[in-house]
N, C-alpha and C positions, 0 to 999 in steps of 0.2 A: 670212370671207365673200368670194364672188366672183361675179363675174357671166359669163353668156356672150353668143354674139353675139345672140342673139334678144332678150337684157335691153339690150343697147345699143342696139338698133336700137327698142326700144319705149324708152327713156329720150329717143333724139333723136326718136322720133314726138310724143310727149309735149311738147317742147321747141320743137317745128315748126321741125327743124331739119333739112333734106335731107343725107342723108349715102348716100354709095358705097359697093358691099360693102367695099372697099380702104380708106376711111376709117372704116368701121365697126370693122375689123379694125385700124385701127392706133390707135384708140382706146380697145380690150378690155385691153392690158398699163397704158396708161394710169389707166383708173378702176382698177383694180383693185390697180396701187400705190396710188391715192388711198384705199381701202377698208382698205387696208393699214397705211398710215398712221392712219386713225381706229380701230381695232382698236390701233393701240400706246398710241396716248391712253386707250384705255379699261383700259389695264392701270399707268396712274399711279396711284399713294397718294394717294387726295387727301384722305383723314382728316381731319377737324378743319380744313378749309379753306373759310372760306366762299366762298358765289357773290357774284361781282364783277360790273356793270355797267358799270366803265370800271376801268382798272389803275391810273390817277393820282385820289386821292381829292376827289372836288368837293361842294365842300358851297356850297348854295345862299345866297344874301343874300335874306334876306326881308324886305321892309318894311310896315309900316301898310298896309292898305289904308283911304284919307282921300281924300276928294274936296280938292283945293286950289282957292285963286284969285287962282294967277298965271299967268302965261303959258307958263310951262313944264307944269304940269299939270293945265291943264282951266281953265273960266270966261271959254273964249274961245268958245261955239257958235256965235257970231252972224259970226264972223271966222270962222269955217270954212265955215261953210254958205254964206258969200259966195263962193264956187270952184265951190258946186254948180252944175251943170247947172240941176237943180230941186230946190226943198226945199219939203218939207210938214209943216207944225207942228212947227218943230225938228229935222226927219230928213231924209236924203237923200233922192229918190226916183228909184227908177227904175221903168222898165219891168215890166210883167208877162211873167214869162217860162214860166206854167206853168198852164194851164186847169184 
């Protein structure tokens, strides 16, 4: 696959990005290595290879989900809401920001 100048010049229209015949032209061997490149990846074996989300393996910590009451997780409302601005039955309030 390649592209020519009239594809570059509608790739950076697309892009909103001003470019010069002069740079539109020195930009045409550039994607076109870049296309180049992804045309060799498609010609990797990848048989029996699962898809990856990240290359180092992370596996999640999951805990309980438990209301507690101590200070580190919950059963302080009344100590936080003391910071609000303004609080309404137990919740922050603010502002109406939307008719």
């Amino acid at each position: 696959m390649s592209v020519d100048l009239a594809t570059v010049r509608k790739i950076a229209g697309l892009a909103r990005i001003a470019t010069t015949d002069a740079e539109a032209e020195a930009l045409l061997p550039e994607l076109n290595n870049i296309l180049g490149w992804i045309e060799q990846l498609g010609e990797v074996n990848t048989d029996g290879v699962e898809p990856l989300a990240a290359v180092i393996p992370n596996h999640l910590r999951l805990r309980d989900d438990v209301v507690t009451h101590d200070q580190t997780g919950g059963g302080i409302r009344d100590a936080v809401l003391a910071n609000a601005p303004q609080a309404e039955h137990g919740f922050f309030a603010v502002p109406k920001v939307i008719e």
